[in-house]
N, C-alpha and C positions, 0 to 999 in steps of 0.2 A: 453693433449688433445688426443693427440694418444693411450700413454695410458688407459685412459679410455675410448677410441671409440672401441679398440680391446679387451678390457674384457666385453665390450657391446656386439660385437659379440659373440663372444665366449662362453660364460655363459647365452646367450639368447635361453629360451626355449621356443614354438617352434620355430626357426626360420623364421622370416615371409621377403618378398622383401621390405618392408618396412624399417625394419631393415638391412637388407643387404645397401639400398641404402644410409641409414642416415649416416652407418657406415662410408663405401668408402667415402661418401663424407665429411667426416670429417676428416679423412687421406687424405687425396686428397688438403683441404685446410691450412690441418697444413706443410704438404709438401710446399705450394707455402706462405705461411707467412713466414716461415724460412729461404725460397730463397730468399722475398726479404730483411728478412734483413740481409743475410749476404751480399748482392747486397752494400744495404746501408752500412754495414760495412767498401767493400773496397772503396763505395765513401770519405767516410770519413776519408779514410787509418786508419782505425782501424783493419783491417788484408792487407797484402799483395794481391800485384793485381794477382798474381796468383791462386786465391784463387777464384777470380771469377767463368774462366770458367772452373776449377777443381769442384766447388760446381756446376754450372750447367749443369755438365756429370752426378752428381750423380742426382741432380734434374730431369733428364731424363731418368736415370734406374729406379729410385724409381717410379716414374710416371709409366711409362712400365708394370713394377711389378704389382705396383697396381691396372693398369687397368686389367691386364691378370686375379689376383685374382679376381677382381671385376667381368669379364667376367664367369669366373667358378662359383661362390657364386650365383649370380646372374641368370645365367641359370642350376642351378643342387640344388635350395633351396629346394628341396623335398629327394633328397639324403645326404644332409650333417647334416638331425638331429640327434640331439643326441639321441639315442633308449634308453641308458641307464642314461637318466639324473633321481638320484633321489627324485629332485624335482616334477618328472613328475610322477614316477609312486606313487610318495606315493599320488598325488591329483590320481592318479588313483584308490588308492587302498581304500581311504577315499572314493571315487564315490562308490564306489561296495558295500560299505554298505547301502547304503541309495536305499531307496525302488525306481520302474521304473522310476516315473515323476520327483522324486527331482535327480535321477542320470540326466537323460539327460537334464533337467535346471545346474546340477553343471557341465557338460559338455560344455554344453552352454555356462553358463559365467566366468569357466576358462579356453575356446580354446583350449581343450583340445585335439590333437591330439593323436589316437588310432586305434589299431586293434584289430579284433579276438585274433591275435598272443600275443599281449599285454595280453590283457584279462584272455584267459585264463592261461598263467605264474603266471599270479598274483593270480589268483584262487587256483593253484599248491602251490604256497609260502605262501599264506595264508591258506590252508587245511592243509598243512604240520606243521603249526606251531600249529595251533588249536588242530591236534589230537597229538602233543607233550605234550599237559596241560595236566596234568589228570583230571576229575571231580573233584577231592579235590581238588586243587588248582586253578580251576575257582571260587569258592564258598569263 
């Protein structure tokens, strides 16, 4: 679960507080499942009673931790996108072909965050390849 809660973040483009929150909270609760059952383990004496309040020092750095990231993610989600995810600019670069109204509809409905600064790059990277073809080799 952890695993998969932190390549959700991670690999999620754009970044929305939505996702931040689903995130943390899903680290958040696999932290406090895991405590209790190693809780249950040493009632059980299936580990050493030492082991209790050894696991819940780390139970409460880990918490710590993750609230402190959760506090930064969570108020800095417009600073921690990824500028250069390629999933993102090739939907950008797909948008740029398509004439005014069908780009800002396929902006629209793939949330597509962007700027000038984007834009034009990608106009650069696509000009530049374009005037690489020659005419014979378009045709």
């Amino acid at each position: 679960m952890a695993f998969c809660s932190t390549n959700f973040l991670l690999f999620s483009s754009p970044i929305t507080v939505g996702t931040v929150i689903y995130t943390f909270t899903s680290l958040m609760l696999t932290q406090l499942v895991t405590l209790k059952f190693d809780h249950h383990c040493v009632r059980k004496e299936m580990a050493p009673l030492w082991f209790s309040k050894y696991r819940s020092r780390c139970f409460f750095i880990y918490m710590t931790l993750t609230t402190v990231l959760f506090g930064i993610f969570f108020s800095r989600t417009e600073q921690i996108q990824r500028k250069n995810d390629p999933n993102r600019i090739e939907n950008i670069k797909n948008a740029l072909q398509l004439e005014d109204l069908d780009f800002v509809k396929m902006v629209d409905d793939l949330k597509l965050e962007f700027d000038e600064g984007d834009l034009k790059e990608i106009e650069k990277q696509v000009s530049s390849r374009l005037s690489k073809v020659s005419p014979s080799q378009a045709q």
